[in-house]
N, C-alpha and C positions, 0 to 999 in steps of 0.2 A: 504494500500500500504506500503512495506517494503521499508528501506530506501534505498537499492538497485535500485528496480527498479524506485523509487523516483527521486535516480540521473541519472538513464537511459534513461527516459521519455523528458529530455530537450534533450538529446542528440538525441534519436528517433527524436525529431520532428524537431531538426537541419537539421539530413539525411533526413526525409521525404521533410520538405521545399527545401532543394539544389535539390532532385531529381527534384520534380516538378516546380522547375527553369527552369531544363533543357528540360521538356516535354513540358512547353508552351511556350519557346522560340523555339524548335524545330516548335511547330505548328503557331506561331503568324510569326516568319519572313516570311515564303514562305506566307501568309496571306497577309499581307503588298507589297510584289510584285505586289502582285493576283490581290490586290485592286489596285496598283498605274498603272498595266498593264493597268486593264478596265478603267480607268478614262483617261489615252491618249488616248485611242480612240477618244474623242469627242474631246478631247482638239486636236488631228492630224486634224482630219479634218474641225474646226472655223480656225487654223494657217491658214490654206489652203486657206480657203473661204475668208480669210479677205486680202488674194491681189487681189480678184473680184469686191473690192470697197466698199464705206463706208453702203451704202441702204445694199446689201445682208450679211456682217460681221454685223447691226446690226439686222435682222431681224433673223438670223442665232443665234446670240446671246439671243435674246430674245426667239425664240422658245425653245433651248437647255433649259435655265432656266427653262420655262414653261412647257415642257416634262418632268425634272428631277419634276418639282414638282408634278404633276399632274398623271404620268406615271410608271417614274421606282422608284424611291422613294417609292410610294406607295407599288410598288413589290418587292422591295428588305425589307416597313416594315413586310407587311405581311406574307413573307417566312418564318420570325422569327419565328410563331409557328412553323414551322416545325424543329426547334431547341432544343426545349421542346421534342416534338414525337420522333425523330427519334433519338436523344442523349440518352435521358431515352430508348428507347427500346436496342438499341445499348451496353449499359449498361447492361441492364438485360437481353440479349443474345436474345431477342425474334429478329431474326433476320429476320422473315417473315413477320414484319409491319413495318420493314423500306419500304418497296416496296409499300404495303400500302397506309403508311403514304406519301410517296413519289409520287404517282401518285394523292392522293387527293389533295395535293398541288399546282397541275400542273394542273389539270379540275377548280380550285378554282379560281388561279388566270388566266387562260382564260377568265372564265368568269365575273373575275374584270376588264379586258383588253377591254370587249365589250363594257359599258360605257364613260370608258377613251376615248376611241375612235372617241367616238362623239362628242366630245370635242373639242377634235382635228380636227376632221373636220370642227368647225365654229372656228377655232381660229382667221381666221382673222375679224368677225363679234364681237369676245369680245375683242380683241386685238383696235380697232375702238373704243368699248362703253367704251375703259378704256384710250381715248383720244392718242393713238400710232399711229405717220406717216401712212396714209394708204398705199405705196408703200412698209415701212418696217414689217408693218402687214399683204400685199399680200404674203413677200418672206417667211415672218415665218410661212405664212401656207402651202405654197408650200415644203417647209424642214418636218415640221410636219405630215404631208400629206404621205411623202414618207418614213416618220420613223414610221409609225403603225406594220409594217411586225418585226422589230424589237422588237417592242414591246411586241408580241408574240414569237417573241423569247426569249425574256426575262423569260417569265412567265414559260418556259419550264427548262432554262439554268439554273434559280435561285434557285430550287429545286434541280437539280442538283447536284447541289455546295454543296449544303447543306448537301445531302445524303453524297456526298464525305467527307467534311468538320466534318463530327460528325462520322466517319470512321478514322479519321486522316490521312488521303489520300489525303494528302495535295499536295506532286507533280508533281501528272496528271493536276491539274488544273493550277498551275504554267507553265508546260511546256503547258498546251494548250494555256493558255493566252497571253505566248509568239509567239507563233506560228501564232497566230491570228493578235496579233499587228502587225508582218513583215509582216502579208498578206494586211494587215489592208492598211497600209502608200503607198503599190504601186498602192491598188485599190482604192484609193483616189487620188492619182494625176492622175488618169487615167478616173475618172468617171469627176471629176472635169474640168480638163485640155485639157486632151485626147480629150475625147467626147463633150467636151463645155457644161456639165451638169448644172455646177453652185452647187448651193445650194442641189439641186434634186440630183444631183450625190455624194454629200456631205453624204445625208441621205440614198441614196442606200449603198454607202461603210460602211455605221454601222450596217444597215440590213444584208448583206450578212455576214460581219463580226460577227455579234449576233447569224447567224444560224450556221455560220461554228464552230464556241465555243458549237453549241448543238452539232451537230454531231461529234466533236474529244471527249466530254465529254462523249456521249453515245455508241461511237466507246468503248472507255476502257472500262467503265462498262461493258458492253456485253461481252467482251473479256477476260477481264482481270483477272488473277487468287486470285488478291487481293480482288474480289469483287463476289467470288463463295458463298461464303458463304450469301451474303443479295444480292444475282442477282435481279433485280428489275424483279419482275413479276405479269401481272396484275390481278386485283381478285375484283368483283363485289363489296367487300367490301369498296371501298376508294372511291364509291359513296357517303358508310353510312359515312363512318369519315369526310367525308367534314363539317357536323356541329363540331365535334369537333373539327377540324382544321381551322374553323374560330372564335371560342372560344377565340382560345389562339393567331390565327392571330390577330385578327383586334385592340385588345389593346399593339399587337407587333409592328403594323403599328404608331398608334396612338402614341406609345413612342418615335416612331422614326422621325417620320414625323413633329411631334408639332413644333420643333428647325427649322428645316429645312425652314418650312414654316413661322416661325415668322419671318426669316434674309429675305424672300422674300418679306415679307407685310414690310420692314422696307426701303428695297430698293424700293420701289414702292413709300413710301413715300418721300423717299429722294427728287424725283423728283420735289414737294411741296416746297422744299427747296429753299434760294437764290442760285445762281448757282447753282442749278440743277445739271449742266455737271458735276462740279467738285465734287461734294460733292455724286453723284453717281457712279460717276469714283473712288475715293477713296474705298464707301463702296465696294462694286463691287471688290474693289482689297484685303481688309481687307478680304474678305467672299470667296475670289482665295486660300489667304494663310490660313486661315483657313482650309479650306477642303482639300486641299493638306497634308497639316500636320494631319487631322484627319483619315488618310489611316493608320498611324502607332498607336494608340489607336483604331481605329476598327479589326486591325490583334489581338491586345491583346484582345480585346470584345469577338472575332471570338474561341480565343484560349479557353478563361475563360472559353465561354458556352460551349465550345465542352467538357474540363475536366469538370466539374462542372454537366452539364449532366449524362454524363457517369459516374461516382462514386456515383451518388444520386441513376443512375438506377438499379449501381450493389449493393446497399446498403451499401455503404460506407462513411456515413455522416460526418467522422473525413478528411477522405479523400479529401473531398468535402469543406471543411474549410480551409485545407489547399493550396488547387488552390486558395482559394481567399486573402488569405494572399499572396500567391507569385505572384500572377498577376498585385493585386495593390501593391507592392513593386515595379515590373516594370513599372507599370506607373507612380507613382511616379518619378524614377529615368528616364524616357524619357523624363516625361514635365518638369523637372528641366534643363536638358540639350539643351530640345528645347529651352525652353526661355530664357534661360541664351546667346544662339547664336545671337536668332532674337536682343535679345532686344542691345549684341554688335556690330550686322551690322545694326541698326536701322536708318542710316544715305545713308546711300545705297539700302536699302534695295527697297524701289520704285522705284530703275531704271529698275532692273529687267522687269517692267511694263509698265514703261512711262520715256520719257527722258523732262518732264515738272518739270521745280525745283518747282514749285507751288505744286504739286502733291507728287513729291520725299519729299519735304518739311512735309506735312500733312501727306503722310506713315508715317516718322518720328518722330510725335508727336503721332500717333494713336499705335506706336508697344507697347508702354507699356501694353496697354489695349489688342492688340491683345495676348500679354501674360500670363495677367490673363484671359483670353477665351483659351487661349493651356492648361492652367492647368486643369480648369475647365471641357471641353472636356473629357482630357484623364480621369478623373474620372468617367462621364457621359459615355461613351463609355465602358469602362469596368465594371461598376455596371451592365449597360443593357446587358451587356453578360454573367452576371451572371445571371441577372431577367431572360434571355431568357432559361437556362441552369436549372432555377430551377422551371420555370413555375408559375411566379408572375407579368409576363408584366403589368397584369390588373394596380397595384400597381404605377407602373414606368410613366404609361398612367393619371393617374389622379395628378402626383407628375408634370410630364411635363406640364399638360393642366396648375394648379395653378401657377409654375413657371415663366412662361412665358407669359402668358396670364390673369391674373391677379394681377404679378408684374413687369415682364419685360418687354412687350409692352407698360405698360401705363405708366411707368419711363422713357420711350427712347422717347415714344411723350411728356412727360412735360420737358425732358433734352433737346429735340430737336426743338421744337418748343415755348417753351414758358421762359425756358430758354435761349435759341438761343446759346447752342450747338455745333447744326448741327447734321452733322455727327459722331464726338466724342458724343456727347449725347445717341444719337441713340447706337453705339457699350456698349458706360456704362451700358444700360438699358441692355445690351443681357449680358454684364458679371455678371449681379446682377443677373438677371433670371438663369444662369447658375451656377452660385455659391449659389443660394438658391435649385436648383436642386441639384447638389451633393451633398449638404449637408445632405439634409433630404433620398437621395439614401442610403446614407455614412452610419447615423444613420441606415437604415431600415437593411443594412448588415450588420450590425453589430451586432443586435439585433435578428439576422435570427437563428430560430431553427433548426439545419440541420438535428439531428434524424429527427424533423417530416415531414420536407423535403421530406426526403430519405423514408418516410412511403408513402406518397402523390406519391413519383415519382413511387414508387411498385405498387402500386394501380391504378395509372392512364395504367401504360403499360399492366401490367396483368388483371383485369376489367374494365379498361375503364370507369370506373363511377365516379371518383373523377378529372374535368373538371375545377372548381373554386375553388379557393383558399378562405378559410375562415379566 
């Protein structure tokens, strides 16, 4: 290299980085809607249910929980292999196995939906064997019950999104999910209210509203001139690809699910606790702003895989390094800001919640903590959108299992139970498990060969035969 282009090449990668500032802020904000749109749905309609009285707000409560874990969670890990597929093809212009790959995902998780299901239909029978009010265990199977149709809708909308999302077709889905929400809030007070549904009219209004998000989703596609080119269309083939779309699903699931599920076994524990109420009222509200705030690290996740996909598929591995340098600069600069807020309203910050100074008080003491879990987060978030982007889930999936499950739960039960903690115990144990997850994510990116990446992503879209990662 001459010394010319010597001083040119920092300058390049200056212009390369600022550009792809602007491309995945382009796709991570309207992301970040997307995601904060579908998440009030559920939150409209508990608002709603919980001036029906304390029985149906908690068994309504409890189902919610138990559906996100057991249900869409699941569906939202598993669509991630279709992140890997339909980015890398997208990339490498093979724009006839987005459709493919897009309809195998959709028969895939249908038929992950038909177990879930059953599930759901004894929920009040395990809801009992895990010692829950049987009056508050009838109402959450009655809500559960009437939320399976959704469910299925789910499995269809998710892919979806997905095909859109790895397209950078980011503002159909924005404006559908707006559209949906305003329909969303009237057919809730109406199923609710109106009709004297209760709970039942609660979970029709998410059902109707989960299909009506398929059909304005599948309305454009079909129509739309931006989507002539990979028009989904069906082909006996995305029978065959359902093995490899659960390949790179089910450790997409598993990466994503493990977190999810530990803050659930942790609240469940709480209960074991002295006060109970309080100390699961607290986690309960820690695990609210948590996931509220993790909608803006899953738009950058969302963004990362989508560039990081797409330049591995078109064989551009420099390319492809530098989304992950500009992505994690933005997360960086988000969870510095988030926490720098929380941790200055941290004396107010629980009214929002509860007008109990007991509780306002303990928010208070726990935002520190809840801040190092915001950092931690937006790292976790955005590596796994890059594992999902370059087709290394497998990796992410046994990094989460040790994480959390052989250090972070067994730290929150000796902080919380034998230290007598509590609740603050328990949240430590999830920052330590989360902070030894991004660490070792942090490392594995860093250390990622992207040529052979970008060899791996050529291979996998064009033969089809390089499925696991060595």
């Amino acid at each position: 290299m001459d010394e010319d282009t010597a001083r040119a090449s920092p300058k390049k990668w200056k212009r390369d980085f600022m550009k792809e500032l602007k491309k995945v802020s382009y796709l991570a904000t309207p992301m970040v809607t997307v995601a904060v749109l579908q998440y009030l749905l559920q939150v409209v309609s508990v608002m709603m249910v919980g001036h029906l009285g304390q029985i149906t707000l908690s068994g309504v409560a409890i189902a919610t929980s138990l559906t996100n874990v057991t249900g869409f969670s699941l569906l939202s890990g598993l669509v991630g292999g279709l992140e890997t597929l339909c980015g890398q093809a997208y990339g490498e212009k093979q724009y006839d196995k987005l459709g493919i790959y897009t309809y195998s995902a959709i028969f895939s998780l249908v038929l992950v939906c038909i177990p879930v299901c059953v599930v759901w239909i004894f929920m009040e029978k395990l809801l009992v064997l895990m010692r829950q009010d049987p009056l508050v265990s009838h109402e959450a199977q009655k809500f559960s019950l009437c939320l399976i149709p959704a469910l299925f809708g789910g499995a269809i909308s998710k892919p979806l999104v997905r095909y859109l999302q790895n397209q950078s077709l980011i503002f159909p889905m924005l404006l559908s999910s707006f559209i949906v929400l305003c329909c969303h809030v009237p057919a809730s007070w109406a199923f609710i209210y109106k009709f004297h549904l209760g709970s039942s009219g609660a979970a029709m209004a998410i059902c109707i509203s989960n299909w009506l998000y398929v059909v304005v989703l599948a309305f454009y596609i079909k129509f739309s001139a931006s989507c002539t080119n990979t028009r989904l269309a069906f082909s006996i083939d995305a029978f065959r690809a359902m093995g490899k779309f659960f390949r790179l699903a089910i450790p997409s699931a598993v990466m994503v699910c493990l977190k999810w599920w530990s803050l659930e076994v942790l609240i469940l524990l709480s209960g074991l606790l002295p006060n109970p109420k309080l100390e699961t009222s607290v986690l309960s509200i820690c695990l609210t702003i948590s996931t509220l705030h993790f909608t803006i690290p899953y738009g950058l996740g969302a963004a990362a895989s989508t560039r990081v996909s797409n330049e591995l598929g078109a064989g551009n591995p420099d390319k492809a390094r530098v989304v992950v340098w500009a992505v994690m600069f933005l997360a960086v600069t988000e969870t510095i800001i988030i926490s720098i807020l929380l941790f200055c309203f941290r004396r107010i910050l629980g009214r929002a919640y509860s007008n109990e100074k007991q509780v306002v008080d303990y928010i208070a003491v726990m935002t520190p903590l809840i801040c190092a879990s915001t950092i931690t987060d937006s790292l976790q978030a955005v590596i796994s959108g890059i594992a999902r982007g370059s087709g290394w889930q497998h990796i992410g999936a046994y990094v989460n299992l040790g994480a959390f499950y052989l250090f972070g739960i067994p730290v929150a039960v000796v902080l919380g139970f034998v230290l007598h903690l509590k609740a603050k115990g328990f949240w430590i144990g999830i920052v330590i498990g989360s902070a030894l997850q991004s660490t070792v994510l942090s490392v594995i990116t860093g250390f990622t060969n992207w040529q052979k990446q970008a060899m791996k992503a050529r291979e996998r879209v064009t033969k089809g035969t390089s499925l696991e990662e060595n």
